[in-house]
Residue frames as qw, qx, qy, qz and C-alpha x, y, z in Angstrom:
[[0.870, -0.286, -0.352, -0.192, -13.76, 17.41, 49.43],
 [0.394, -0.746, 0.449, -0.295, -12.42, 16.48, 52.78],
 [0.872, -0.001, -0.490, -0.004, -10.64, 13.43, 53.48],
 [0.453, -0.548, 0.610, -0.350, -9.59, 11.58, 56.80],
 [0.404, 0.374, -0.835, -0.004, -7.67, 9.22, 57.48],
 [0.646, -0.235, -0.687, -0.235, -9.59, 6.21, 59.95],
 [0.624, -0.330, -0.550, 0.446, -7.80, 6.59, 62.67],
 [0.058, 0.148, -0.158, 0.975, -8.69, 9.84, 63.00],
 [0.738, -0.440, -0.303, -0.413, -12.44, 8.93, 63.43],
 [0.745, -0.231, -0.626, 0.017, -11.49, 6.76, 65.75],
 [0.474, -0.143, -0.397, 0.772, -9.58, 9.01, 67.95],
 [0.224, -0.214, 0.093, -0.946, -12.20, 11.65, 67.68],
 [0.756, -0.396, -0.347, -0.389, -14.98, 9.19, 68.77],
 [0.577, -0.443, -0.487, 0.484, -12.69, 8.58, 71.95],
 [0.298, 0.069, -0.127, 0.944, -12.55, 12.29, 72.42],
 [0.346, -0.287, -0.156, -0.879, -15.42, 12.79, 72.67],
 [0.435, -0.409, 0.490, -0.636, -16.17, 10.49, 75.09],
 [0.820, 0.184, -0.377, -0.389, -16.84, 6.77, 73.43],
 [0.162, -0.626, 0.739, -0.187, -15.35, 4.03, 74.91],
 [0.372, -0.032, -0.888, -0.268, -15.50, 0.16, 74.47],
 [0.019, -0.433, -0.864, 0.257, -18.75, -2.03, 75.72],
 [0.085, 0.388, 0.192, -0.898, -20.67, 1.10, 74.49],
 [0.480, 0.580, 0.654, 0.071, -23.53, 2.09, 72.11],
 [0.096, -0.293, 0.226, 0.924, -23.02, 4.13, 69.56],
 [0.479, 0.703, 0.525, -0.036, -26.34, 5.32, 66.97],
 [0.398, -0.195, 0.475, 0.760, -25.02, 6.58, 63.94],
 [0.428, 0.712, 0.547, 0.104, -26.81, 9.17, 61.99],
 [0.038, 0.825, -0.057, -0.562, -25.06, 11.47, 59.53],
 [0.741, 0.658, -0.132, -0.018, -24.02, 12.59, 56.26],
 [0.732, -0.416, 0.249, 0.479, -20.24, 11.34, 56.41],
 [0.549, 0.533, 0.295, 0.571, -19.76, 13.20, 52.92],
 [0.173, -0.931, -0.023, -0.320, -19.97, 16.45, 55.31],
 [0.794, -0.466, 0.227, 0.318, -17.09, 14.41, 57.59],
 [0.251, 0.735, -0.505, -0.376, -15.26, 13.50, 54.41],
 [0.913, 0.206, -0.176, -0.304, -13.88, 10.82, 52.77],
 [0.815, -0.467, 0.307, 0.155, -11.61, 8.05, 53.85],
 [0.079, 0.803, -0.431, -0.403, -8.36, 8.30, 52.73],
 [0.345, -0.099, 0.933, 0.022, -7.77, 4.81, 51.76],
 [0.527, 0.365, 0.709, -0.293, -10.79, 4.48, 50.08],
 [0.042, -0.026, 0.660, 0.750, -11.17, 3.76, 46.32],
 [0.281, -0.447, -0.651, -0.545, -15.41, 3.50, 46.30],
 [0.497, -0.457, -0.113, -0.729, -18.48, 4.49, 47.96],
 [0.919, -0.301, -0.252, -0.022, -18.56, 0.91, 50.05],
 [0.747, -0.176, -0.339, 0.544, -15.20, 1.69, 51.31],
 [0.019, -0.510, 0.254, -0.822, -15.74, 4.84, 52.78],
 [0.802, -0.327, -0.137, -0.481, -19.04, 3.21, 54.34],
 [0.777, 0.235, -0.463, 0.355, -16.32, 0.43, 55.15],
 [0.293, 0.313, -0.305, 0.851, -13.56, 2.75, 56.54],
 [0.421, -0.410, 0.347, -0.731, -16.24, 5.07, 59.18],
 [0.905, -0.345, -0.020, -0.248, -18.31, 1.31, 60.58],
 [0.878, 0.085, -0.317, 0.349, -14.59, -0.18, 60.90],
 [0.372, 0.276, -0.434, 0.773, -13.44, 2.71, 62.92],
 [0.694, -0.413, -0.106, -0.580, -16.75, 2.82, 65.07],
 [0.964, -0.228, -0.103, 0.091, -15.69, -0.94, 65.99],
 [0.638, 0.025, -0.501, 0.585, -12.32, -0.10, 67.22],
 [0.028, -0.433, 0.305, -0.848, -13.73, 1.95, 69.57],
 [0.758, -0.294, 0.268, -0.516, -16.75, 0.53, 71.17],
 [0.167, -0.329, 0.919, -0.138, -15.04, -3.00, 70.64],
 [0.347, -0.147, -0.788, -0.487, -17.14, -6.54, 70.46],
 [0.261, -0.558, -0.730, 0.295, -19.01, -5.76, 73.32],
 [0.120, 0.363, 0.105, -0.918, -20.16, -2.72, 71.80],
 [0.444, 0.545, 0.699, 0.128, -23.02, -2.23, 70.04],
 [0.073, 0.344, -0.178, -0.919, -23.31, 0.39, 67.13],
 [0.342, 0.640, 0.687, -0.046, -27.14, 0.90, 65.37],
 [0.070, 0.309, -0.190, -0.929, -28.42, 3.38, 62.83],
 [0.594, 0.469, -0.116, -0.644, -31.18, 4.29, 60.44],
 [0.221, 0.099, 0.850, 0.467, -31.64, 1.73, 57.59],
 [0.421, 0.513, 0.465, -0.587, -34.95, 3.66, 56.02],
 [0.412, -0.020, 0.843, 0.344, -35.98, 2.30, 53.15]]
């Protein structure tokens, strides 16, 4: 299994071209990313990637995804 460490999301979602006041849509397997290093459960990986989304696009970003039920 892979693991990363938050601020590494975060600095690859500005590399790639994110930047605050932005939208971000979020659809992947993050188990294929890896898992947060920090993280002791399943909610804090889930935690760990939407908390390092928001320090990139900021509160005048918006970030959306799936929810299919």
């Amino acid at each position: 299994m892979n693991f990363v460490e938050a601020s590494e999301i975060s600095k690859s979602l500005e590399d790639i071209g994110l930047s605050p006041g932005e939208v971000a849509f979020v659809h992947s397997d993050i188990g294929r990313i890896g898992w947060v290093k920090s993280a002791k459960t399943r909610d804090d990986v889930l935690r760990g990637y939407v908390d390092a989304i928001f320090d990139v696009v900021g509160d005048d970003g918006t970030v959306a995804s799936l929810s299919c039920t």
